[in-house]
C-alpha positions, 0 to 999 in steps of 0.5 A: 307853271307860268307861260311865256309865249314868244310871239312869232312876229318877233321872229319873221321880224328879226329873220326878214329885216335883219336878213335884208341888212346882213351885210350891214351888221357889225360882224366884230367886238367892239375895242376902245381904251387903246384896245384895253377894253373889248366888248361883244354881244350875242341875240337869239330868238327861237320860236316853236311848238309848245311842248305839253311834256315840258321835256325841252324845259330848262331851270329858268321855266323856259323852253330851249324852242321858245326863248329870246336871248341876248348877252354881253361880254366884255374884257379890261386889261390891265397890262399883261398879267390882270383882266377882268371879264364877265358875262351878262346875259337875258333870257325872255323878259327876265331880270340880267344875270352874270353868268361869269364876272371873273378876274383873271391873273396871268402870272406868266403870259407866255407859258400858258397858265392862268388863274380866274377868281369870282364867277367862273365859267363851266368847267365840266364838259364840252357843251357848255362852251358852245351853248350860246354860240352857233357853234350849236347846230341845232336849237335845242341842248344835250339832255344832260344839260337840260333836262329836268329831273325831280331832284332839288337841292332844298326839298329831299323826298322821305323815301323810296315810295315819294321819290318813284310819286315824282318820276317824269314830273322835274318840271315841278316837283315837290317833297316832304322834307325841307322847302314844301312848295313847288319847284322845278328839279336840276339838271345833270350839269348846268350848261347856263348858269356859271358858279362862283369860287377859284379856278385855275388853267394851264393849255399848250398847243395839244393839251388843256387842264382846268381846275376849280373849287366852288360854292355850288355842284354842276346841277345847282352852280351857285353865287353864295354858298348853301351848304358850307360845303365845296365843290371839286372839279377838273377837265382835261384835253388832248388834241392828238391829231389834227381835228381830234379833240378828247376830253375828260371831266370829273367833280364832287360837290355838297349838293344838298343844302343845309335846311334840308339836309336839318329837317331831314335830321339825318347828320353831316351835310357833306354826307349828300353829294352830288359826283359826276364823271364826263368824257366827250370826243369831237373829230372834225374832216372836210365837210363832215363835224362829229361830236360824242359826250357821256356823263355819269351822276350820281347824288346821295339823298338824305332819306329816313323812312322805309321804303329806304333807299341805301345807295346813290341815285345815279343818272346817265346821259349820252348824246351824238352829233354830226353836222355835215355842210352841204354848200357854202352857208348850208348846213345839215345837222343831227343829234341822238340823246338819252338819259337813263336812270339807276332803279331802285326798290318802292313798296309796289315794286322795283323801277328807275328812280326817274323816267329815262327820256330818248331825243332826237333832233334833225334840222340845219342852218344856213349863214346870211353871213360869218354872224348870222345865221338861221336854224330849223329843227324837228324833235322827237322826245318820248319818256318812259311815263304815262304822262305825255309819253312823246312830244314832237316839236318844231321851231325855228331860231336865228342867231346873231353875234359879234 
């Protein structure tokens, strides 16, 4: 596994100077063009303790509590009925990447339909719209959006017995059939990456459905297709009364790839899905903000050898928050997360195909102003394995956005 320290003098660094200048950082997008062009940008800097059970690791082989972020978007319209907008994001030294490069058509700009063609942002969940914004109480991510399990979707294990070999190890896995070499596992549902296809949203004042069709699923999201195969997936919210915010979500994909699904010798590709349903609620009153997110997985694996294993391997994630301000600027927030898994029969006995993983996280912030903010937090993760059974972790970030 590659390190990728984040040296802590970049940190005091962004936390003291920028902290003495605050009020003189651009706090909105940048528009030009008579408005027609309008441009932001968000940077972090985390630094924490290094976690030797990889459990805040995410699929970029980084850790959420030792990272250095930046990102633009922008937005180009076109009259009333066209835009296009995107999303280009850095994470540590890496190479740029589009998490969104959409375009957008409004065919009636009033009535509150619109449809997005090319890489889209997420559709499922609600974490996801708030994973680079300082609408993230805390430094690390939900469970489901993070952590690693030891499924791939080009490598599949030959039965029950080599499945159970990988349990707690998704940092880098490795199986027997397709590609051999090692590899980091996915997620539940992808918070970082956006997938590539046609989505479409229609929102009034109380309600809000999107639709999308897309080459990837929620744990491998995609640029060019695998697998031939598409993905189906749908939100939908309510706001029923002031500060009540419900949402569902739902998607079904082709998750296994094509090589894979080949050397397994085991037929039809859109055979090994992966499906997931979500529901998540926030409420927001006076000082207090309440959040509440589940998701449910499941994947069909392309297994031939006994031990076999006859039913989807399935994964649930719960995560609660609360942030309360305690003065103006002052925050304290807390988050309860864990993840379990579906059991299933080995030739020594029956288990959980993977290490179920409890969280806690506590810290808060506290806003130098509207833009920028920094952040403390403390983790407590354990994981049901004899290796590295628990991690506590500290770290510090700040954030800054226009």
């Amino acid at each position: 596994m590659p390190r990728h320290p984040l040296p802590v003098a970049c940190l005091i660094v962004l936390c003291t100077s920028v902290a003495a200048r605050a009020q003189l950082l651009t706090s909105e997008p940048v528009a030009f063009g008579g408005g027609h062009v309008t441009i932001g940008g968000d940077v972090s800097a985390s630094y924490g303790t290094k976690d030797p059970g990889f459990y805040t690791y995410t699929d970029y082989q980084y850790s959420t509590l030792r990272r250095f972020r930046a990102g633009l978007s922008g937005q180009v319209t076109a009259g009333d009925h066209f835009a296009v907008l995107g999303e280009i994001r850095m994470e540590n030294a890496t190479t740029p990447y589009a998490r969104a490069l959409y375009l957008r058509v409004q065919p009636w700009p009033t009535r509150g339909l619109e449809f997005r063609i090319g890489r889209l942002p997420p559709t499922f969940g609600a974490f996801p719209g708030r994973a680079y914004s300082p609408d993230n109480p805390l430094i690390g991510y939900p469970l489901g959006y993070q952590y690693l399990t030891s499924l791939r979707p080009d490598a599949v294990p030959a039965n029950a017995d080599e499945l159970l070999q990988m349990r707690g190890r998704g940092w880098l896995s490795n199986f027997s059939v397709g590609n051999p070499s090692r590899d980091n596992g996915v997620p539940l549902a992808e918070a970082v990456r956006g997938d590539t296809g046609v989505q479409a949203k229609w929102a009034n004042e109380v309600i809000s459905a999107t639709g999308a069709v897309t080459t990837g699923t929620l744990a491998n999201p995609l640029f060019t297709d695998d697998n031939n195969g598409r993905q189906v997936v749908g939100r939908f919210t309510v706001k029923p009364v002031v500060g009540l915010v419900v949402g569902a979500s739902a998607a079904r994909g082709a998750f296994v790839d094509s090589n894979a699904v080949w050397a397994a010798n085991v037929g039809d590709r859109t055979r090994y899905p992966q499906t997931a349903w979500g529901a998540d609620a926030e409420y927001s009153r006076g000082y207090y903000l309440i959040r509440f997110e589940a998701i449910v997985s499941q994947w069909t694996m392309p297994m031939h050898d006994a031990p076999l294993v006859d039913r989807p391997l399935r994964a649930a994630a719960l995560s609660i928050e609360g942030k309360y301000k305690i003065i103006p600027g002052l925050y304290a927030a807390a988050r309860l997360d864990h993840l379990g898994f579906s059991t299933l029969a080995g030739s020594a006995g029956a288990g959980s195909w993977e290490a179920p993983v409890t969280r806690i996280e506590v810290g808060g912030g506290y806003s130098l102003q509207r833009n920028l903010i920094l952040k403390g937090s403390y983790q407590h993760n354990t994981r049901d394995t004899f290796y590295i059974p628990a991690a506590n972790l500290v770290a510090a970030e700040v954030v800054f956005w226009f």
